[in-house]
N, C-alpha and C positions, 0 to 999 in steps of 0.2 A: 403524577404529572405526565406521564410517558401515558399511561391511556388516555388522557385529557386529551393532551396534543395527536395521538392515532385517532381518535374520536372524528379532532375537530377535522383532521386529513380526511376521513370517511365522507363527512359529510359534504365538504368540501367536491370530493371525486365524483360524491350522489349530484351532485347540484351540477355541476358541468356536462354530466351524462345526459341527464333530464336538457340542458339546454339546447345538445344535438339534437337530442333525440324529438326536441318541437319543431327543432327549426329545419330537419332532415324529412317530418313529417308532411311540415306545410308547405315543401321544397319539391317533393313526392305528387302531393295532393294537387298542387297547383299546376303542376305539366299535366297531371290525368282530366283534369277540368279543361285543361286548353285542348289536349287532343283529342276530349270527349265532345267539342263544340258548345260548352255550357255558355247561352244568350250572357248571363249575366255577370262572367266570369271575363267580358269582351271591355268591359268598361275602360279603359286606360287608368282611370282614380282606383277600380277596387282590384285590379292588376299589381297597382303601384304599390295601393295599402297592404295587399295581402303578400306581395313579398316581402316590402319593408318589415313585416312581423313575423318573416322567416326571416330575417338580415339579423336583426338588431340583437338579439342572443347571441349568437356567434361571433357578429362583428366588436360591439361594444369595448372584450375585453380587448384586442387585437387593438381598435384606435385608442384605448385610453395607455395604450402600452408604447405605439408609435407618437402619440402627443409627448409622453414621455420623454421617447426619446430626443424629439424637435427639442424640448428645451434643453435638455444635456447638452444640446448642439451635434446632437446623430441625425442628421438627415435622411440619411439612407440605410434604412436598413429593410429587413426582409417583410417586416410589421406595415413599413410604408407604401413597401411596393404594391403586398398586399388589398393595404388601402386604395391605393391609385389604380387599381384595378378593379374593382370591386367599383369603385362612383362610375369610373368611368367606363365601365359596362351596363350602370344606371342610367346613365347618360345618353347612351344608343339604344334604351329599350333594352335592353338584354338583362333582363331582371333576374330570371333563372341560371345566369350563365354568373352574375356579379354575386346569389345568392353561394353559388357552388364554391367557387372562387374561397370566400372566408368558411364554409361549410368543412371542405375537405382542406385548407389550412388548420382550421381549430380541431379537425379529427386526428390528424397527423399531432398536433401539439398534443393531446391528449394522451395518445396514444403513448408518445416519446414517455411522457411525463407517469405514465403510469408504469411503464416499462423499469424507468429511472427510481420511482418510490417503489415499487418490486424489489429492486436490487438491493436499495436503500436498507427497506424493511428487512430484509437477509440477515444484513451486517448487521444492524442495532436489535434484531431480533435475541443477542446475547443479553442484551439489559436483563430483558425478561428472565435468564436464568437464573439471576440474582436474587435469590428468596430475601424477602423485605425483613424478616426475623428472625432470630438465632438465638439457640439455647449457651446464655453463661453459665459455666461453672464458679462458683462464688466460694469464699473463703472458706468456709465448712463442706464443702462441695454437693452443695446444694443446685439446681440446677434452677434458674430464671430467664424466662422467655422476654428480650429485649431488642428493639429495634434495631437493625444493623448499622444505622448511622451514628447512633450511639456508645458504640463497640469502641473502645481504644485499642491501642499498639500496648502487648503486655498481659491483656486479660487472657485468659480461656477460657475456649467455646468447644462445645462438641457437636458433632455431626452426624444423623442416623443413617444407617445400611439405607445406600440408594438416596441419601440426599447429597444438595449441592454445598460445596463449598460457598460462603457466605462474603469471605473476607482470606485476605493471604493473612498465609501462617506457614510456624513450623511444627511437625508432626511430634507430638506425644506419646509415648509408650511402645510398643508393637507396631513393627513394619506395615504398612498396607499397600491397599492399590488403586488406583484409582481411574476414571473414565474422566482423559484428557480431550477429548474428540472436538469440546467448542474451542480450545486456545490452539488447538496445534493441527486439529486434521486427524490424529492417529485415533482409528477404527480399535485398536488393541489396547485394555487397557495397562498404565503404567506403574512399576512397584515402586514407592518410595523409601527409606530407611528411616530409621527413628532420628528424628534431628533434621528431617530432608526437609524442602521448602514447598510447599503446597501453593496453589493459584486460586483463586477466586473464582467460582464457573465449571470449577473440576466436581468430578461426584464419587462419591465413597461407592466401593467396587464391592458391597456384601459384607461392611461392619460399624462397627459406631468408630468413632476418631476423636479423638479430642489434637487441639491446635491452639498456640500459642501465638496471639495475633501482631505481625508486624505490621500494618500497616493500615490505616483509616479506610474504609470505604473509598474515599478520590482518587485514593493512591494507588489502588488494589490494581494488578496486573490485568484485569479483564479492564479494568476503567479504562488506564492507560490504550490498551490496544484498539476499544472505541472512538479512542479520541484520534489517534493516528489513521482510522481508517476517514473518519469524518475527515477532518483536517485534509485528508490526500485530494480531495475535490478542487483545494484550490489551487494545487501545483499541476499545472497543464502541460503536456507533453508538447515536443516538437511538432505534430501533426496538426493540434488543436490552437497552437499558436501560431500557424501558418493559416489554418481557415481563417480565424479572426484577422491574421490582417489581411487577408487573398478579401476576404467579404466586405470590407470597408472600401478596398479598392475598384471589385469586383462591380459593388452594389452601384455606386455611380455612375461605373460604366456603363452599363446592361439601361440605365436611368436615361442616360443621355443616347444611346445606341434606340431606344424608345422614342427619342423628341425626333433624331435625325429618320426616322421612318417617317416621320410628320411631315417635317420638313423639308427635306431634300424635295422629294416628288412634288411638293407647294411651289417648290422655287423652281423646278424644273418646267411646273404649268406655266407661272409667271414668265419665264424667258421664251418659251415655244410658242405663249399663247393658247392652252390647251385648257379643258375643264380640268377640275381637280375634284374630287371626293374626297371632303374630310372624314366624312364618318368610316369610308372605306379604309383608308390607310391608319387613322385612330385606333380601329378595331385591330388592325395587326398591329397597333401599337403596344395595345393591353395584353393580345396575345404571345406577345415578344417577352411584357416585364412579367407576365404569371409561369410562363415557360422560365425565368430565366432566376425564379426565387431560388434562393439558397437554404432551402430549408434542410433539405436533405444532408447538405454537408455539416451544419449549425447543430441541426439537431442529433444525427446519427454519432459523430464522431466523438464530442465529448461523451455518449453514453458508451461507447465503443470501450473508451479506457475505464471508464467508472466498474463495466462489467468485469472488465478485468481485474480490478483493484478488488472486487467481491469475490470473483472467481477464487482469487489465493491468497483473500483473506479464509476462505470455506478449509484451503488446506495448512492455515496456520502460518501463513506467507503476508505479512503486511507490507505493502507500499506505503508511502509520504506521501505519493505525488505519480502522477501516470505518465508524468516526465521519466522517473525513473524506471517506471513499467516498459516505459520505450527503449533505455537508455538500457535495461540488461539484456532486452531480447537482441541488441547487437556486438556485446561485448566476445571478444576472442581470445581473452585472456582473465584466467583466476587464478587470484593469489590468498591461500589458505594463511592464519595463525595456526600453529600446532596445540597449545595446552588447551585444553575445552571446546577448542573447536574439532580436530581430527583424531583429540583425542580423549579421551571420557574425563578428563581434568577432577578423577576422585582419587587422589593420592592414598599409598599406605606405603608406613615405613618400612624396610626391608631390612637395610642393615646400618648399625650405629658404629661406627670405628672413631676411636679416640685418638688422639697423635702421643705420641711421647711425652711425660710429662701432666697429661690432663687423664679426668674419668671421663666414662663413657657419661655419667650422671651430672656431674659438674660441667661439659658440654653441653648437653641436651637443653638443660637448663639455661645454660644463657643464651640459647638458639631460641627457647620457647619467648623467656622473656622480652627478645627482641622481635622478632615477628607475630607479635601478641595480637596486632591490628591489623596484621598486614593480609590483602584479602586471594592474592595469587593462591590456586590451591594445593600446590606442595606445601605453602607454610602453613594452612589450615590442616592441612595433615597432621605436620609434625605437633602443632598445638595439641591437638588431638591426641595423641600418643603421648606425648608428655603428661597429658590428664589422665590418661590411664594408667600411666604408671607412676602414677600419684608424687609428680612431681610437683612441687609449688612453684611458680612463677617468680623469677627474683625480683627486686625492686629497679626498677626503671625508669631513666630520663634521658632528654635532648635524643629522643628519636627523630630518626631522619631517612625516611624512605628513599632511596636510590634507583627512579622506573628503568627496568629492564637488568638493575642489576642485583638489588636484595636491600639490605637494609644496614645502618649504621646507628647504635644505640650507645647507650652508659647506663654498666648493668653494676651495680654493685660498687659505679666508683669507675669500673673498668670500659674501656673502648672494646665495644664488640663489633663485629662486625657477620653477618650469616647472608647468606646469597648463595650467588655461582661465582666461579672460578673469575670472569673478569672482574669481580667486584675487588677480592684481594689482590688482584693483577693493579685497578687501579690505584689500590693504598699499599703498593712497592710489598707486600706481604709474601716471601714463598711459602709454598706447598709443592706435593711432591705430583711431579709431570703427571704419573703414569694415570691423576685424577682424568687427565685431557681429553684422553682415550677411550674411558669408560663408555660405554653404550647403553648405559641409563643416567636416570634425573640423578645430580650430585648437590647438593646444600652442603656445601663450607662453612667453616666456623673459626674466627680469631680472636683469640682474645688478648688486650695488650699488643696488638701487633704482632703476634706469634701465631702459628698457626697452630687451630686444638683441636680439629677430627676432621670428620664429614658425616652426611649420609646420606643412604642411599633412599630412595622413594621411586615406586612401582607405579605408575601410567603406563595405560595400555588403548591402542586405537580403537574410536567404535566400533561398529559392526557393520555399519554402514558406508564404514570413510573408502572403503576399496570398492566398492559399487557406486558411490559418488565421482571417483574419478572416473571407472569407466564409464559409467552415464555419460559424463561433461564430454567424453571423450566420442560416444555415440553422435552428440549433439554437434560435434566439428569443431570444439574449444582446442585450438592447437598447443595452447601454451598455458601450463598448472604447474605452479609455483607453490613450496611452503617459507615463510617467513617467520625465526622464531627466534627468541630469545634465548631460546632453550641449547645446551650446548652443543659442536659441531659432531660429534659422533652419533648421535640419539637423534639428531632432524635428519643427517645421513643415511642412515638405517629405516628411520621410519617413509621418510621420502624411496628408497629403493621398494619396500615393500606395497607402497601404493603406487609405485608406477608414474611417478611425477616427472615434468622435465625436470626438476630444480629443486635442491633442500639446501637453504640457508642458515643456519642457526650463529647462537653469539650477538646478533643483532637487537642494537639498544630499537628506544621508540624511534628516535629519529635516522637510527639508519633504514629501519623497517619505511620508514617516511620519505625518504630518500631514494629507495628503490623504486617504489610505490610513483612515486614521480618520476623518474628516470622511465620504467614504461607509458605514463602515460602521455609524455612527449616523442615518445618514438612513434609516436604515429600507431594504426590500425584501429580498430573501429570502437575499443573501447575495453577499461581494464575495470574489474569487480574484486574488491578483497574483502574478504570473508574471516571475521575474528569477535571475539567477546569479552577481551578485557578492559580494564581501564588506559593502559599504555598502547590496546589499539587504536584510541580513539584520533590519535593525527593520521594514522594510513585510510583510516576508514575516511577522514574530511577529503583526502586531494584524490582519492581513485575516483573513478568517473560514476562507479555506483558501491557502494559503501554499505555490507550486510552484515547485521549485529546477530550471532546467535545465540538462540535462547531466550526467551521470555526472564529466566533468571538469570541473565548477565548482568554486568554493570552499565549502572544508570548513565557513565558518561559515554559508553558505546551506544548503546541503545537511541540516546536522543541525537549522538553526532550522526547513526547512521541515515540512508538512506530506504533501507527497508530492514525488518525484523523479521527470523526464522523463530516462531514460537517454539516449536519443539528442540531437543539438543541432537537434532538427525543432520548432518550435514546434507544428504540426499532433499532434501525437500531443496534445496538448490536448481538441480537441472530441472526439477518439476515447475518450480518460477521461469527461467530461462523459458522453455518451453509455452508455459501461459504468457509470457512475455512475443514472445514467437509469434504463437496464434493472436495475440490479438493486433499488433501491428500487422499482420495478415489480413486482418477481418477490415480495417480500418483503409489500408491502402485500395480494395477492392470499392467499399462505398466510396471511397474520392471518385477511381476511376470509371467506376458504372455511372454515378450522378454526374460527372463531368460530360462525359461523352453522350448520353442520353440527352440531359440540355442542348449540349451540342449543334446534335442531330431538328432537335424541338426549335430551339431558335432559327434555326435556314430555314426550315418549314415556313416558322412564323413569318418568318420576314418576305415571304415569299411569298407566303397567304394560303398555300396550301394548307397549315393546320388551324385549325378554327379553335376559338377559348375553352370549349368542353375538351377535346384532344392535349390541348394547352395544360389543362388543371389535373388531369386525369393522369396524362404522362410525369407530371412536377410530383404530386401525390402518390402514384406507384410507384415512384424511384424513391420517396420518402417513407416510405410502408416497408419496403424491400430493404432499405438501409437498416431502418431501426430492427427489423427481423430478422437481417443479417447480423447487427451487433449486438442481438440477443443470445444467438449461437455461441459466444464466450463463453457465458453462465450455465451453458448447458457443455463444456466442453470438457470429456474424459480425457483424464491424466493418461 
């Protein structure tokens, strides 16, 4: 379907090229015949015929586009002005000048639009990664070549040295590595653990793999990130929702600023008594509305963000929306989650201490069987570790998850309860203080209302999270906050070591939500919180731009946020900021240039010193220059 559809695009592009390129021809040919004095090239009928068949290619799609519009009830738009230029340069013999008119309008559209499927083709150029077939391993492990849409959640599939992942899964047997570079940007490639979770579009880094498939072909994380990059087309940024309405406004202006060239000097003849030339003030009529299209701002600016949206999608950086593209390159404050986002959120257990009373084993146990489902990864941890140490899982009911503070289950009959510290704060439970203090991850455990150990679990910052804040910090973000659930001596600690203004820890969802909104009512230019769990997903809706990290985070961050960090690098952060940066950069310059050049073009026109070739040529170079300028995105080093 995907070469069908690039096919039918090719051909599509061949067919409007060949249109130029006849009607550019006979456009060419026809001034060399006139200043060559050709007798029979004088006719006024084969003058008329032989432009009208340089016109009618170029113009056709242009009025069937402006007809259009008239019946939507868009009277004015750039298609129209066009039109009305263009007759009415037919209309004073200026055949060559009305041919130009829609000529270097339809080059300029062209041009945009091939610029725009450029960029397009970039982003869905992932499809392609997606090998259409994959080897099952089947119940005697036998190996069977099967379509990938046919693949379920569950089977295994194996992968040879240097191919592509087909389908997400999780890794079977021996560690491996893999070339992440289409989901995430990273040049390097990445080690996975036995058990890790593998991407769709990733490629085996030099072995064969077998992979345990979670999720259907629709679902697959490369699908997902295509759809969100398509999708970001139709969320328009502040800029591009200011041309559109400055153009509806604009365009009737400039419409009727056209009639009053007419007019005024008509009614000025009428009252002096004086001749009047219509054709003469006409002609700067037409000169007035081809000077005064808006093409350049129509057409440059929504590509301006598109390029952008492609630019960081290339480094693993998904936008929504170029609203939001806009909306981080002016933020002045970021607010971190801690587990998984600054911090590698791959728990191990450290150390298991019983209370008085209970076993280190008969804890453990009822900790396992109560965070059995639960997907924060200290309790994945502990899961983990209970499996190796070939604990069984007791029987379990009336689970009842507590966000932000751990869990409450009936393990055996008995009220367990496993979390952090405020969990048994909130069911009147003591435990001994000196837990408070601690400067690592602590999991508590009650059972019956009594308190029966703790443990300890080992998190450690990436590698990256102390070069993300000085980045943010290079970039003039005054104000880097962490916000975490996680208890107050370990957010403490870790916030001192990355050099934050502020570590808050202890905090349920909605106080995290709470904060979250308390800056972004104080005023300044715009707050970004940066997190990947399930309980992020209310600070990620009210901050002003809301970044899910990870391609493997959770489903309910990922679709609340605003944009997605595919890799687990906090640092691909100020690299967005930054692309965000330059492309409101690139964007406010084509406002200013094509503003101020019309400008400049319309006093001329009105004044009659610039003639419709000047006219079309100046409208046209500021629309070449724009869309060139907001190509320079796409090519823009990090």
């Amino acid at each position: 379907m995907t070469s069908s559809v690039s096919h039918s695009d090719h051909m599509h592009a061949g067919a409007g090229i060949l249109r130029l390129l006849f009607s550019a021809l006979l456009l060419v040919a026809g001034l060399l015949l006139r200043y060559a004095g050709a007798g029979w090239f004088d006719s006024p009928a084969v003058r008329l015929g032989w432009y009208l068949a340089a016109l009618l290619p170029v113009a056709m799609p242009v009025l069937r586009e402006a007809l259009r519009s008239v019946r939507g009830g868009a009277f004015f738009t750039e298609q129209t002005l066009m039109c009305l230029a263009c007759f009415g340069a037919f209309y004073l013999g200026e055949y060559p000048e009305g041919v130009a008119v829609m000529l270097f309008y339809a080059v300029g559209e062209e041009l945009q639009e091939r610029a725009a499927s450029r960029v397009r083709r970039n982003i869905r150029a992932a499809i392609d990664l997606r090998p259409r077939s994959v080897l099952v391993v089947g119940p005697e492990g036998g190996l069977a070549d099967r379509p990938v849409g046919e693949v379920r959640p569950g089977e295994t599939i194996e992968v040879p040295p240097g191919g592509r992942v087909p389908l997400d899964g999780r890794l079977l047997g021996a560690d491996a590595s893999f070339d992440t570079s289409a989901l995430t940007g990273e040049s390097v490639p990445r080690r996975f653990a036995c058990g890790g979770e593998v991407a769709a579009g990733m490629i085996s880094a030099g072995q064969t793999v077998r992979l345990e498939v979670l999720r259907p072909e629709e679902e697959s994380a490369l699908a997902r990130m295509l759809r969100l990059v398509e999708e970001a087309a139709e969320r328009k940024a502040p800029a591009e929702r200011f041309i559109r309405r400055f153009a509806r406004i604009y365009t009737p202006a400039v419409t009727a600023g056209a009639l009053l060239i007419v007019a005024v000097p008509w009614l000025v003849a009428l009252a002096g008594d004086v001749p009047y030339a219509f054709d003469l003030w006409f002609s700067r009529a037409l000169v007035f509305l081809v000077a005064a299209c808006p093409c350049a701002l129509v057409l440059s600016i929504p590509l301006g963000y598109f390029c952008g949206i492609g630019r960081a999608s290339r480094e693993g950086i998904l936008f929504k929306g170029g609203n939001y593209l806009d909306a981080l390159a002016r933020v002045d404050t970021v607010v971190f989650d801690k587990t998984g986002t600054l911090t590698e959120g791959s728990f191990e257990v450290r150390e298991v201490v019983a209370a008085e009373g209970f076993s280190a084993h008969e804890m453990l146990r009822s900790v396992a069987a109560a965070e059995a489902t639960v997907t924060h990864p200290a309790a994945r941890a502990l899961v983990r570790y209970a499996e190796r140490e070939g604990i069984v899982p007791a029987r379990t009911a009336d689970r009842v998850e507590i966000p932000g503070c751990g869990v409450r289950a009936t393990v055996e009959g008995k009220a367990v309860l496993a979390g952090n510290t405020r969990l048994l704060r909130c069911f009147g439970v003591a435990y001994p203080p000196a837990l408070d203090s601690l400067a690592e991850t602590v999991v508590v455990c009650a059972v019956a209302d009594r308190y029966a150990g703790h443990i300890l679990v080992a998190d450690r910052p990436r590698e990256d999270a102390a070069e993300t804040v000085a980045a943010l910090r290079r970039l003039g973000i005054g104000d880097i906050r962490i916000l975490s659930g996680d208890r107050r001596p370990l957010v403490a600690e870790l916030g001192r070591q990355l050099g934050v203004d502020a570590a808050e820890g202890e905090l349920s969802p909605a106080d995290k939500t709470a904060r979250i909104e308390a800056l972004v009512t104080r005023g300044g230019r715009g707050v970004a919180f940066v997190g990947d769990g399930f309980n992020d997903a209310p600070a990620l809706a009210v901050s002003d731009v809301g970044i899910a990290m990870g391609g493997f985070g959770s489903e309910a961050a990922i679709e609340t946020a605003d944009a997605v960090i595919q890799s687990d690098r906090p640092s691909r952060l100020p690299v967005a900021i930054r692309i965000g940066r330059f492309t409101r950069r690139i964007v406010r310059q084509n406002i200013v240039c094509a503003l101020g050049v019309k400008a400049v073009v319309l006093l001329l026109g009105a004044l009659g010193v610039a003639t419709m070739w000047e006219a079309v040529f100046a409208d046209v170079g500021v629309t070449l220059l724009a869309v060139a300028n907001a190509l320079r995105i796409s090519k823009y080093r990090i």
